[in-house]
C-alpha positions as CSV (number, residue, x, y, z in Angstrom):
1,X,-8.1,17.9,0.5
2,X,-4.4,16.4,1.3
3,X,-3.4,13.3,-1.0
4,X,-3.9,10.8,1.6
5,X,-7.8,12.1,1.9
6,X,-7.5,11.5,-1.7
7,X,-6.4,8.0,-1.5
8,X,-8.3,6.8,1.5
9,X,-11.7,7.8,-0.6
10,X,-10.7,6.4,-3.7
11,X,-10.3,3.2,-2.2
12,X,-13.3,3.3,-0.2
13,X,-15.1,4.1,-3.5
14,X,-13.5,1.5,-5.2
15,X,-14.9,-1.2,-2.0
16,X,-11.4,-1.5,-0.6
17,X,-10.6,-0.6,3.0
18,X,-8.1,2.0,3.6
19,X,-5.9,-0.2,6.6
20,X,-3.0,0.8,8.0
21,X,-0.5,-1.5,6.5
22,X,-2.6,-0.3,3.0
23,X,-2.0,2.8,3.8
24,X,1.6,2.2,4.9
25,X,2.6,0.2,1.7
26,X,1.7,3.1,-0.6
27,X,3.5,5.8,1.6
28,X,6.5,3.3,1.2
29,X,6.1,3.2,-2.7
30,X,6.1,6.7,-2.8
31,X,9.0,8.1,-0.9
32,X,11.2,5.3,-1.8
33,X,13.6,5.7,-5.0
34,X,13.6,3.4,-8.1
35,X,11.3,0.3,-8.1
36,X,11.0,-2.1,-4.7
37,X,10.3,-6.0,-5.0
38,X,7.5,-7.5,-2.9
39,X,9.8,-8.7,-0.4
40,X,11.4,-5.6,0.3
41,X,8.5,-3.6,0.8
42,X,7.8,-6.5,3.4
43,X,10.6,-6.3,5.0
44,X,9.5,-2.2,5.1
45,X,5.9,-2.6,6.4
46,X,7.0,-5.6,9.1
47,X,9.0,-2.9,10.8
48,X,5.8,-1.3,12.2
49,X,3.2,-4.6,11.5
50,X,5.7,-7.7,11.9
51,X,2.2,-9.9,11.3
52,X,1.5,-8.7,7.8
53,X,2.5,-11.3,5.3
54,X,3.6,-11.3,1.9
55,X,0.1,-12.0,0.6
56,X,-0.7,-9.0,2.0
57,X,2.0,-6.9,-0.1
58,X,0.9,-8.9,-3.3
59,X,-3.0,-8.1,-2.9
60,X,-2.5,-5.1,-1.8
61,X,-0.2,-4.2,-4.9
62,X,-2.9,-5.8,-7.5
63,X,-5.5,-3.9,-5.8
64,X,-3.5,-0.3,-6.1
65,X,-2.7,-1.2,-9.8
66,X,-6.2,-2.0,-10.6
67,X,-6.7,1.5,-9.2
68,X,-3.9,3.1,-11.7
69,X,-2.2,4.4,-8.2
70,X,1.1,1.9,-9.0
């Protein structure tokens, strides 16, 4: 099973939906160097979704730490 098989069933086990920009946001988290503000993962994920706002990034990022994956 490859990681993101992994991650899309923990999150559908945990009740969360495994979107796109979800999806997107930890991809971005893990190839990136060092440590990324909200903002600049935004600015990241709006590349591809330019609707996605940055309550998105913050519930997204609460529901990923609640799941130990950030």
């Amino acid at each position: 099973m490859s990681c993101e098989s992994e991650i899309v069933e923990l999150l559908r086990g945990s009740g969360q939906r495994p979107t796109p920009q979800r999806l997107m946001i930890l991809s971005i988290l893990r190839h990136r160097e060092g440590h990324l503000t909200a903002a600049e993962i935004l600015a990241e994920v709006k590349k591809e979704y330019p609707y996605v706002d940055i309550s998105t990034i913050y519930r997204t990022m609460n529901a990923l730490k609640e799941l130990h994956l950030v």
